[in-house]
Every structure is written in structure tokens, then in C-alpha cells.
N, C-alpha and C positions, 0 to 999 in steps of 0.2 A: 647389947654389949658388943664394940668393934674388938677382934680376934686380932691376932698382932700381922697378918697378911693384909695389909692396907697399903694401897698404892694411890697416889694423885699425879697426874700429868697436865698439863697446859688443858687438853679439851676432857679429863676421864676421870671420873674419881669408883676405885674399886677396892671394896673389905670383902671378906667373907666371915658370915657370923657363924651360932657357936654350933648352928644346926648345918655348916657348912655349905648352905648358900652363898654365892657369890653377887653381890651387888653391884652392879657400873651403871654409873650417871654420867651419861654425856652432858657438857656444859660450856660451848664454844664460849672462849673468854671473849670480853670488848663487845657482846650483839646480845639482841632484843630475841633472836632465833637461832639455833643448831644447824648447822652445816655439816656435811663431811669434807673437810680440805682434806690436801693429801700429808699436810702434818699428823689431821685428828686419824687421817686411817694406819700412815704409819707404828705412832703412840699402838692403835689397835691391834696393831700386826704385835709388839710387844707382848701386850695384854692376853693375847688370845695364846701365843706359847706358854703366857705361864697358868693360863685355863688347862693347856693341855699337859703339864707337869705336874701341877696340884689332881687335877683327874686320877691321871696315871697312879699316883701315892695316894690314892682316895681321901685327898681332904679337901674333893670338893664334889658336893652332892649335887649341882646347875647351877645355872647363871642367869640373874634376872635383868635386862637393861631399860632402865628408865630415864627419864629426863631431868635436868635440875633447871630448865626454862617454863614457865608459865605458859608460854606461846607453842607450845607442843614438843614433839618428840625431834624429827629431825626435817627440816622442810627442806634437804634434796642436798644436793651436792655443792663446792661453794663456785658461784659462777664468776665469782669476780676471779677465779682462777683457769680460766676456759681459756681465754685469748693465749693464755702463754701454754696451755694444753693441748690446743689443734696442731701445735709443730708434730710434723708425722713420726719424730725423732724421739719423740718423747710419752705422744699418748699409744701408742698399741702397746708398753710395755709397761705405762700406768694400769691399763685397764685388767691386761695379765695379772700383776698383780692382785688387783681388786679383786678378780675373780676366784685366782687363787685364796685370797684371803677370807671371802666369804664361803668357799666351800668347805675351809678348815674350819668353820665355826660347825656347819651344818655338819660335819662329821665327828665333833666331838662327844666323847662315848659319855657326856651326861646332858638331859636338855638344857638348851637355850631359849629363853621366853621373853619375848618383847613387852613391854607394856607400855600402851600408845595413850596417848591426847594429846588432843589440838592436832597441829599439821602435822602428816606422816607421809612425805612428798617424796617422791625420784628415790635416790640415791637412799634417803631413811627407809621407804618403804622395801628396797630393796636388801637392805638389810634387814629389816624385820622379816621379809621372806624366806632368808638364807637362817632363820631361826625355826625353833621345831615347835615354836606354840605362840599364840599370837592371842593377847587380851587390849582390849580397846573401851576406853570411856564413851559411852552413848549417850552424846549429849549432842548442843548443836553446834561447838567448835572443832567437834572431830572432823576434819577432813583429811581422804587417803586415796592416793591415787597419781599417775603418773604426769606431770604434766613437761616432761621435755617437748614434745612436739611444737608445743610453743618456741620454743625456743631453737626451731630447726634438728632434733636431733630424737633419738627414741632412747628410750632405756639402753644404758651397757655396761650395769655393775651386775648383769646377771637376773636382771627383774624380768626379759623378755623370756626367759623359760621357765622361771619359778612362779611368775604367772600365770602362765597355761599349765602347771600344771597343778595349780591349786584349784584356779576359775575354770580350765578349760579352753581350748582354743577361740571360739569364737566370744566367751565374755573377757578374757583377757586380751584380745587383741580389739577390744571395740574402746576398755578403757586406754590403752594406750595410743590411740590412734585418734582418738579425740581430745584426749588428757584433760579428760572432765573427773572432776575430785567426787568422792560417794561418802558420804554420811555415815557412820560406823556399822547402824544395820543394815545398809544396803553392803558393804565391804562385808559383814555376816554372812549376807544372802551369797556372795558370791565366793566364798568361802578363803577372803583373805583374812579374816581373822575369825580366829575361832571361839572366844566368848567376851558379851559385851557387859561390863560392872556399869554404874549410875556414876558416881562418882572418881574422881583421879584419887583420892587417898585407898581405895579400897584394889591400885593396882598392885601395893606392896601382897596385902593376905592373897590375892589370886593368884599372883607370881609364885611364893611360898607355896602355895597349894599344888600347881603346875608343877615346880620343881619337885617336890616330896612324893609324888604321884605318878611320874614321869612323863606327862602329858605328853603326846605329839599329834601335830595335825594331819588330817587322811588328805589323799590327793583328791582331785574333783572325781566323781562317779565316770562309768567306764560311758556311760550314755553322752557325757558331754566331751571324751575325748575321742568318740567315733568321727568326730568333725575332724581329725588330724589325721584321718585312714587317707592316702595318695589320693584315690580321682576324689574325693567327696571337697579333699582340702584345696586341690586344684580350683575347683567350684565353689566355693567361697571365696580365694584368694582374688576369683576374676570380681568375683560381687563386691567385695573392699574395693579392690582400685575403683570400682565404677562410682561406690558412692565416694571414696575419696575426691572424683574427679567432680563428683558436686560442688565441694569447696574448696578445692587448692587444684591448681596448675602441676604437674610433675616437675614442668620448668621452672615454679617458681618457690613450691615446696616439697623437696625431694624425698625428706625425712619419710613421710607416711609409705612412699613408692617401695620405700627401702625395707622399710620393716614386713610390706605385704611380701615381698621378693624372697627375703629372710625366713618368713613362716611359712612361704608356698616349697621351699628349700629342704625344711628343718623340722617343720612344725608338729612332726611325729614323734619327735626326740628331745625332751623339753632341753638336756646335759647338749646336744650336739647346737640345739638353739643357742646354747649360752655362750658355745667356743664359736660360733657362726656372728657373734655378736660385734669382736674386734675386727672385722675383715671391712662389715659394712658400714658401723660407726666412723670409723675414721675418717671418712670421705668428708663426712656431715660438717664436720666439729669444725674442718677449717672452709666451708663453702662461704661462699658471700650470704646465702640466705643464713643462716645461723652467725655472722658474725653481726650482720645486720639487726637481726632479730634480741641478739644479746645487745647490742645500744640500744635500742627501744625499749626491752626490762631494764636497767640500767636509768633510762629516763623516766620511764613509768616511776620504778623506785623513786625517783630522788624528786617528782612531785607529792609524796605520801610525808617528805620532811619539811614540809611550808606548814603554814600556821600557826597559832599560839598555843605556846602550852598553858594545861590546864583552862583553857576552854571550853565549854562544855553548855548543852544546849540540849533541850529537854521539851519547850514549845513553838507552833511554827505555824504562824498565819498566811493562806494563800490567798492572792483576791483575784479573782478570775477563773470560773471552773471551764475555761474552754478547752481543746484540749491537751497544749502546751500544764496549763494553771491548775487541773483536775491530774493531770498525770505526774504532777510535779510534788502536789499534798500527795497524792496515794503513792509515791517513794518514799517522801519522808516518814511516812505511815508505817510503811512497811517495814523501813529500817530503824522504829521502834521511839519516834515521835509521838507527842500529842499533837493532833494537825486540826485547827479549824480552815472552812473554806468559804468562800465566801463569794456570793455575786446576790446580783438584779434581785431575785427569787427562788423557790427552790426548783422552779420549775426549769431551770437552767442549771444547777446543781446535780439533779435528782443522774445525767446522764455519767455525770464523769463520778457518781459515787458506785453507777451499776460497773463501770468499766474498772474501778479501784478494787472492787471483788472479785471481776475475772482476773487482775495482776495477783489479788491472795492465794485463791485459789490453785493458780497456776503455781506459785512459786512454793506454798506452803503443803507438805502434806496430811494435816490433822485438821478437821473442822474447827475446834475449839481454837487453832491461831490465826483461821479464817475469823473467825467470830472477833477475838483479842484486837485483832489488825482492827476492824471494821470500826470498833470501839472505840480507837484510838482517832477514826476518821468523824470530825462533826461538822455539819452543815451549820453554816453561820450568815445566814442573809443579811443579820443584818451587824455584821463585824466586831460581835463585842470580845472575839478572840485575838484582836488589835496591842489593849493594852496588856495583858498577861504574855504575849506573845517573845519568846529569845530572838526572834526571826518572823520578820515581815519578807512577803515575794509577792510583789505587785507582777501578774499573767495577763495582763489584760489587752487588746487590741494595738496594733505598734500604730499610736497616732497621738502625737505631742501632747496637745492640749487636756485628752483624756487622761491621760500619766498623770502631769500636772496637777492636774483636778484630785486626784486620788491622792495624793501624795501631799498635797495642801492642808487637805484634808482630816488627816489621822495625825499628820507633826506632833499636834501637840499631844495625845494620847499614849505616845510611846515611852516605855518604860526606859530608865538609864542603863544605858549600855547594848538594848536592842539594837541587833540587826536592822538594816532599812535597803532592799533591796527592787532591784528592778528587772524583770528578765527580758527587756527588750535585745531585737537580735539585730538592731542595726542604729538608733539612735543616738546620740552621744551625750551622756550621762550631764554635761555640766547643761545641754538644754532644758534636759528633763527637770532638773536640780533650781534650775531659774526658781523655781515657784515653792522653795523651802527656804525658812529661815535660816536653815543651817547646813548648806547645801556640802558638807563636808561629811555629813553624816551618809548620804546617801552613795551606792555602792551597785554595781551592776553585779548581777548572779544565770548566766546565759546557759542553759539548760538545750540541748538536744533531744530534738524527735526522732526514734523514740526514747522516752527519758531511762526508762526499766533497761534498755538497753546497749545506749551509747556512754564511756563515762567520763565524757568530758562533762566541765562545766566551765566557762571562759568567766575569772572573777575580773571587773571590769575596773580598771582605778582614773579617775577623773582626776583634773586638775588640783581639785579640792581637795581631794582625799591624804588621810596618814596611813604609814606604813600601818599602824594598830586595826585601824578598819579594814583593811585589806586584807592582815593576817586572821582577824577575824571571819571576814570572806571565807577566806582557802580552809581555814578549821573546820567550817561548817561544812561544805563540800566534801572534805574526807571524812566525819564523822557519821554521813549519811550515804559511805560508800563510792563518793567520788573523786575523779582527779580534777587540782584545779589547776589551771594557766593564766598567771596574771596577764592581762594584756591592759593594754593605754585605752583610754575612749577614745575611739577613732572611729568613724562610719565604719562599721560592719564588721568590724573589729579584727579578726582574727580570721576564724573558720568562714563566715558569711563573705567577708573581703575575699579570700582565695576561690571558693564555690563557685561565686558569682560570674567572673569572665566565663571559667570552663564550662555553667549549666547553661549560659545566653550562648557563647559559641555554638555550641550543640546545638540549643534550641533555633538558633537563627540558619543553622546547618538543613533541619528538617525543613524549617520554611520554603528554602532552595529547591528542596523535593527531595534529598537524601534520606534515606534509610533510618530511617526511629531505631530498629530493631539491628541493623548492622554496627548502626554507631554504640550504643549498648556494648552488645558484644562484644565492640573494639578494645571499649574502654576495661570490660572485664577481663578480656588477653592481656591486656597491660597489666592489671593487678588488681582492678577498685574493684569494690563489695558488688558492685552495681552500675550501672551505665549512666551518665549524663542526663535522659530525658525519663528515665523511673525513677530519678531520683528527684529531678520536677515534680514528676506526679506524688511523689512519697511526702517530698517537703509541704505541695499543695500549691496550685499555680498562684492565689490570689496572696500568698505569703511570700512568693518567688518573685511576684512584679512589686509587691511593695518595699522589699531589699532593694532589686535593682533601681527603683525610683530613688529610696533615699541614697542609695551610691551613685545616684546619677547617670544610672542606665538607662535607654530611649527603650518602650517596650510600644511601636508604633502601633494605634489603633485598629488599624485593617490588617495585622498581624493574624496570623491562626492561634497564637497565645491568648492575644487579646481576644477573639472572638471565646476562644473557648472559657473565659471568665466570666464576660458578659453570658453566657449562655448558663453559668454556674457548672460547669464541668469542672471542678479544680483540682481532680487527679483523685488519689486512691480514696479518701474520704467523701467523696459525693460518688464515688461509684463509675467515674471516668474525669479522663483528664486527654492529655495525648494518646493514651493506654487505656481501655476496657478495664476495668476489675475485678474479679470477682472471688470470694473467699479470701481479699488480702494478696491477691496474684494477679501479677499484669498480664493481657490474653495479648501474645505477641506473635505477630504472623512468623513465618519461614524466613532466620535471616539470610540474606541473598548472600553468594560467595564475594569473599576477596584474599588478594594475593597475601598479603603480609597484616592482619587483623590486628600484629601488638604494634606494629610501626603506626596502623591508624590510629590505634587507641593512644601511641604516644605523642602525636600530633593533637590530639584530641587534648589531653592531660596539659599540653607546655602554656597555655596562658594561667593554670592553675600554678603553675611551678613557678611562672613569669613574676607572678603576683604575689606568693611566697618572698620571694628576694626583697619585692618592692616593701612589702609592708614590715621583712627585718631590716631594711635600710632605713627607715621611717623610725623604728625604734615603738613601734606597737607590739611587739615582744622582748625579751630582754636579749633573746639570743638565737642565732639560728638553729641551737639543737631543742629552743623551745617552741620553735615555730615546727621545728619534724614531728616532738610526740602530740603540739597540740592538732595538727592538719592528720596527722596518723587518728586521732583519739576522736576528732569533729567530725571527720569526713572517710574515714577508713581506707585512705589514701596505703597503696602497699605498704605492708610492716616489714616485705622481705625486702625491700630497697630502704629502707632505714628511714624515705620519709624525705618531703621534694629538695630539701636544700642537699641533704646526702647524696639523693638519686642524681643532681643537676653534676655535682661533683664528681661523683662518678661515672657521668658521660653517660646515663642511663633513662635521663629525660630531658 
């Protein structure tokens, strides 16, 4: 029974019943997910005075806030409002507020109790901390956790000191400095929530429970805030920057530099952390790297709305267990497919089924969905998971006639309305297509190595092709956790087009006699994941020269590429290439000095960039902000320069 104190606002609906609990459901109108705009916080600022007036007159006993979105509690703040927020004129006296505003929650004289599922991201989770009791579904769409660093910037509604002082200094400055999301009992373990229910309906009884009882959470034990004592925290701080400087540049992502600065400052005082939060944040919000960083979320996003609705796919045959074709079934496996696999014999299967159990293993932590997964994976020699199959992905060797043959093959076997796909990474679909009666059915589906880990997939549209097949493409790719980028059939399409001048540059650079290991390094001061000639080795040389053949690149015989094929060297999978390897690490001598390393490396990168333009002036993208996320997403081209057509604009490659 609703009590006559019921309020509704644009994002908040709040009663309190007869036990005098207060209930509020956040419910960003118009979206699939909860944001905090600075509407839905103002509304809150509302809300929360008349928490503290009904308090005051005791007719209200706490306040429970939950979600009225499927899709979780509140996944972060809204970013589509960031760009008009970096004005310096406007965000330090946003953020004041905020801060102010969550600290009148946490001060009100009855608890306040979160109750979380699904996403509990940025700005949500920071709210949920500025609460005195914190209950979470443990399931497996709970995720919680900080992830602005992505997006150039770190926490600043106050999460940077109520963090450390729930987790601790050193686990809360590791998840925000990586902005990797934790599972409800790992957020248990770390003591950002304090009890975990099975299901989202049993958050109302916990909440009631919470409030009648007056729950509140303890900070982290005094053992783990001995880490914030002066010299110990100093000593830490130097070890963050260190490993920070494993993966990001200071020059190119400042965000992490800032927060270690901030906690080597503050980090004994979690209240002084949180007013220390507006000085350094601001800087972030309007740099190039975060504004850049927010177009690439932004384009990310807006690849997750292609596809058709109400498609849906449930089987998925692979043919080819090599190790593109073996790691492409054990994805869809994973991401909760039926997957048969199929080659020669099993004795060519048997290795990418061992390798599909180190990807469970690794990713899953309970046996039994190691086991579940594994289930899901069937060896199929001899293809009879063809016709039951939603999704055909022919993996097999990039050499026409072979395609062909395979593809002739099964035609008439396929169910109506199957998928009919082909992962080659440089052929051009309507050649392939020759040797099908129905050559419009066929559809490219271009997968990166490594698959578990890149998420592009470039869906490939031929001459032939209708919009229908194509949207069906892109459905499938996001249903099984990826982004897709339509691109035209064109030799090498997309990512393999751009790669290719700047991996043969390079490579033709060492042949001269230059530095393998400087040029590397160049390219990593500029901003790539990885250098030019490990990333030969990673692709695999005899995959490298067969791209370049079909785009018409000379890979001359007496070449040291070429010998080192003919030798079988072909980089990190035989155990050498231009690089030694060993454990999955290239052995790289002492790279030699030079004056300006990012100026080499942008020299290095400009035929990459050159070849961007050409292939959006070609019209084998639709646009050049789909040529940035998809050469950002293929090749991990810097995400803090927005991505080569932006960088070229920008005067920055």
C-alpha cells in the first residue's frame, strides 16, 4: 500500500510505505540504461531535501534506491553531456555540487541502501558508495566498477575517496586505474558491497531488512589502509606510475598520472581525496585525449545499433580448425553458441579444441562452465552441423579455388535463411561467390587475430548482396559480443588495406639494415599497441605475404621476409619470425637511442593514414568516422587521437 508521500520526476519515482521506508527508482526516460544527467541529479538534489524533512519529523525510517531498468542500476554518468561539461566555467561548480550532494545523502540521520543489478558503473557506483549499505544480485550480469579511465578522466563524483576507504588504498586505486568492472563477489571481496542475494526481486526484502535494522557498511580493515601511511604510500605511488607506464604514455593518457598524483597527495584522507578531486579532474575533461577518447565511445556505441531486430542465432558451423577457424568456434562457444567444427580429420581439430579450453578456462571461473562451454564445442569431420547450422564461417586457407570448392559444396545443404559466410582477409567476395548458385547469399565475416581479443569483425558486402544479409552479418557479430564495420569487397578491405603499406614499410625498412627494435618502439611513442615488425610476427609472416600478394605488393624472393618463410620462421606461432619468441614474448635486443622516437613513429604510421583516406575516398567505408573506430578496433591504431582520419585533421599524423 502507497502512503500519500509519492513523488514522480522525469528520471525518479519515490513513495514511502506504511513501515516508512522510502523507495526511489531511478528510470532515465527515452534509454535502454540509467544515466545520471545533471537534470536526473538536480531532480535528486530535490528528493534528498525532502529525505531530510521527512527524517527530521520521523516519518521516514531509510531509503531504499533501485532501478526500474532491466539493464541494471545506473551505468555512469551521461556522456553525451561531457563535451558541453569540460567548459572550466561550468564543470568545477558542477562537480561541487555533486559532491556536495552525495555527502548530504551519506549524512542523513536514517540509512540509505543501494540495491544493485546489472551495470553499477562511474558515477552509479559512486552513488551507491555515498550510501550506508550496499546489496548486489550475484549473478553474471552484475558488473561494478570504475571504468572512466577509458574515457580519459577518473572518477570525480566522489568515488576516488569512498573507494579507498571501503576497498582500501591499494585495491581501490588498481580498479580505477585499470577500469576493469568485478563481478558482484569479487565487489564482496573487496568490500564495495556488502551482501550478495541470487536474484533482483529478493533486492526489495534485503533493502527492507537493511533499513529496519539500520545496516551500515565498515570501512576496509586498518591492515589494508596502512598502504596510505606517507613513505609506504609514496612507494606505491612510484609502483602505479611504473606499471601505468607499461600501458599508456603520460603524454598520451594523463588520466592515470593524475589520479596516482592525487592519491600520493591525499591518499591518507579519503574526505581531503574527494575535495582534491575537483582541482585535478578538470584538466582531463576538456584535454584532447578525453575528448577524443569520448568520439570513439560515441562510435563504438553507435556500431552496437546496426543489425536486425529480432534476429537471433542459437547454431554455428565452422570449417576450418586452423587457428583463425578453431578460435573463432571457440568465441562463439563461449558466448553461449552451439558450435560445430569441422576440418580434414580430427587430427587437425583435436589442437584448436585443446586451445578452446585454455580460452574457458582463462575466461570462466567455475569448472562446471568450463565443462558447459566445452559441451557446446563439437568436432564435426565430417560437416553434418552444416544443415542445422544459423551460421556457416568458412576459416580455411586464403586461396580461391579452395573457398570455392567448399562453398559449392554445402549450397544446397543450407537451411532458409542461414548465414553463409566467409572469413577471408583479403579476397573479394563476388570472386569467391563465382562458384554459388546464389551468389547474393554469400557474405564475408572478417574476424581478428587474436579473436578472444580484438572486437572488430569487418562484415564484408559484395556487389550481390541486400541490405537484409548484411544486417543479418552485423546482428550476428554483436550477438556474439562483437562490433561490426560494414565495408565494400575490396582487396583487403578495410583493416588488411591500411596495415599493409605501414607493416611492408617497416619491413622493407629492416631489410636496409634499420633497427627491428627501434622502429617498434617508434611506432609505440606514437601510440600503436605494438610496433610494425611484432606485429608481422603476431599476424604470422606467411599470412603477411599472402595479403600483400593479393593487394599487389612485390615481397621479392632474396628478400630476408622471404627467406625467412621458405625457412618456416613465420613469427610468434613457429617460435620465430623476424623476433625469437618465447612464452608469447618477442626477445628484443637493446633498442638503440634516437632524438625524437614519436616523430619516427609518425613517419612510420603516415602510409597507414595515407591509405585510410584512399580507401574512404573509394567508398569501401561509408564514412571517415567509420574508417577511425574501424582502423582504431582492427589495428589499435591510438584511441587518444580519435583514429587516422581525425589524427590527419588534427595535424597530428
Amino acid at each position: 500500500m502507497i502512503a500519500p508521500q509519492a513523488t514522480e520526476t522525469r528520471h525518479w519515482r519515490f513513495h514511502t510505505d506504511l513501515e516508512k521506508i522510502g523507495w526511489l527508482t531511478i528510470d532515465t526516460p527515452g534509454a535502454s540504461v540509467n544515466t545520471l544527467s545533471r537534470e536526473a541529479i538536480m531532480e535528486l538534489e530535490t528528493l534528498v531535501a525532502r529525505f531530510e524533512d521527512l527524517a527530521s519529523s520521523d516519518e521516514l525510517a531509510g531509503v531504499v534506491i533501485l532501478s526500474g531498468k532491466d539493464s541494471g542500476f545506473i551505468a555512469g554518468a551521461d556522456v553525451s553531456e561531457f563535451d558541453a561539461m569540460s567548459d572550466f566555467s561550468v564543470l568545477p561548480e558542477a562537480l561541487r555540487r555533486t559532491h556536495a550532494l552525495f555527502a548530504r545523502i551519506e549524512s542523513l540521520p536514517v540509512p540509505v541502501v543501494a540495491g544493485i543489478h546489472g551495470f553499477c558503473l562511474g558515477g552509479g557506483l559512486e552513488l551507491a558508495l555515498a550510501c550506508h549499505y550496499r546489496i548486489a544480485v550475484n549473478d553474471e550480469k552484475t558488473r561494478i566498477g570504475f571504468p572512466e579511465v577509458n574515457l580519459g578522466i577518473f572518477p570525480g563524483f566522489g568515488g576516488t575517496g569512498r573507494s579507498i576507504r571501503q576497498a582500501g588504498p591499494v585495491d581501490a586505486m588498481g580498479i580505477m586505474l585499470t577500469g576493469k568492472m568485478l563481478r558482484a563477489g569479487a565487489a564482496r571481496g573487496l568490500n564495495l558491497v556488502d551482501k550478495l542475494v541470487r536474484h533482483r526481486d529478493q533486492l526489495r526484502w534485503e533493502g527492507r531488512k537493511a533499513v529496519l535494522t539500520r545496516k551500515k557498511s565498515s570501512e576496509a580493515p586498518a591492515v589494508k589502509k596502512a598502504a596510505a601511511l606517507p613513505l609506504v604510500r609514496e612507494a606505491i605511488a612510484n609502483q602505479m606510475r611504473k606499471q601505468a607506464g607499461k600501458k599508456a604514455r603520460k603524454e598520451h593518457y594523463p588520466a592515470p598520472y593524475a589520479l596516482i598524483d592525487l592519491f600520493e597527495k591525499h591518499g591518507n584522507d579519503w574526505r581531503a581525496m574527494i575535495r582534491g578531486e575537483v582541482d585535478a579532474f578538470v584538466p582531463l575533461m576538456g584535454s584532447s585525449t578525453a575528448t577524443n577518447l569520448r568520439r570513439v565511445f560515441f562510435l563504438s556505441e553507435g556500431l552496437k545499433k546496426q543489425g536486425l531486430k529480432g534476429a537471433k542465432f542459437s547454431r554455428v558451423h565452422v570449417i576450418g580448425a586452423g587457428v583463425m577457424g578453431g578460435d573463432i568456434a571457440a568465441w562463439c562457444a563461449y558466448r553461449g553458441m552451439e558450435v560445430t567444427l569441422q576440418d580434414l580429420d580430427m587430427e587437425r581439430i583435436k589442437p584448436a579444441l585443446d586451445r578452446a579450453k585454455k580460452l574457458f578456462q582463462k575466461r570462466y571461473k567455475k569448472k562446471r562452465e568450463v565443462d558447459a562451454a566445452m559441451l557446446r564445442l563439437t568436432a564435426d569431420p565430417k560437416g553434418t552441423g552444416v544443415a542445422r547450422a544459423d551460421v556457416i564461417i568458412e576459416a580455411v586457407v586464403e586461396k580461391l579455388e579452395v573457398k570455392q570448392k567448399i562453398f559449392s559444396g554445402i549450397e544446397e545443404q543450407l537451411k532458409p535463411g542461414a548465414i553463409l559466410a566467409t572469413n577471408t582477409s583479403s579476397i573479394e567476395l563476388e570472386r569467391i561467390a563465382e562458384a554459388l548458385q546464389d551468389p547474393a547469399r554469400l557474405i564475408g565475416l572478417h574476424f581478428f587475430n587474436p579473436v578472444a581479443q580484438l572486437p572488430l569483425v569487418e562484415v564484408i558486402r559484395s556487389s550481390f548482396n541486400s541490405d537484409e544479409e548484411i544486417g543479418k552479418g552485423a546482428s550476428f557479430a554483436l550477438a556474439i559480443g562483437k562490433s561490426p564495420v560494414v565495408v565494400k569487397s575490396a582487396p583487403g578491405f578495410l583493416v588488411n588495406r591500411v596495415l599493409m603499406p605501414y607493416m611492408l614499410g617497416a619491413v622493407e625498412r629492416v631489410e636496409k639494415g634499420e633497427s627491428k627494435e627501434l622502429l617498434d618502439a617508434a611506432a609505440v611513442a606514437f601510440g600503436m599497441p605494438m610496433g610494425p615488425i611484432e606485429l608481422m610476427d603476431t599476424v604470422g609472416l606467411d599470412v603477411g605475404k599472402s595479403v600483400a600478394t593479393e593487394l599487389g605488393h612485390d615481397v621479392p624472393a632474396d628478400s630476408k621476409f622471404a627467406r625467412l618463410i621458405a625457412e618456416g620462421k613465420l613469427g610468434r606461432k613457429t617460435g620465430e619470425g623476424f623476433y625469437k619468441w618465447e612464452k608469447g614474448k618477442a626477445q628484443k635486443a637493446e633498442t638503440p637511442s634516437h632524438p625524437d622516437l614519436a616523430g619516427l613513429g609518425k613517419e612510420l604510421v603516415k602510409p597507414l593514414v595515407d591509405m585510410t583516406e584512399v580507401v574512404v575516398s573509394e567508398g569501401v567505408v561509408a564514412s571517415p568516422e567509420q574508417a577511425d573506430i574501424g582502423v582504431i578496433m582492427g589495428t589499435g591504431f591510438a584511441p587518444f587521437l580519435g583514429g587516422p582520419m581525425k589524427a590527419r585533421a588534427d595535424g597530428r599524423a
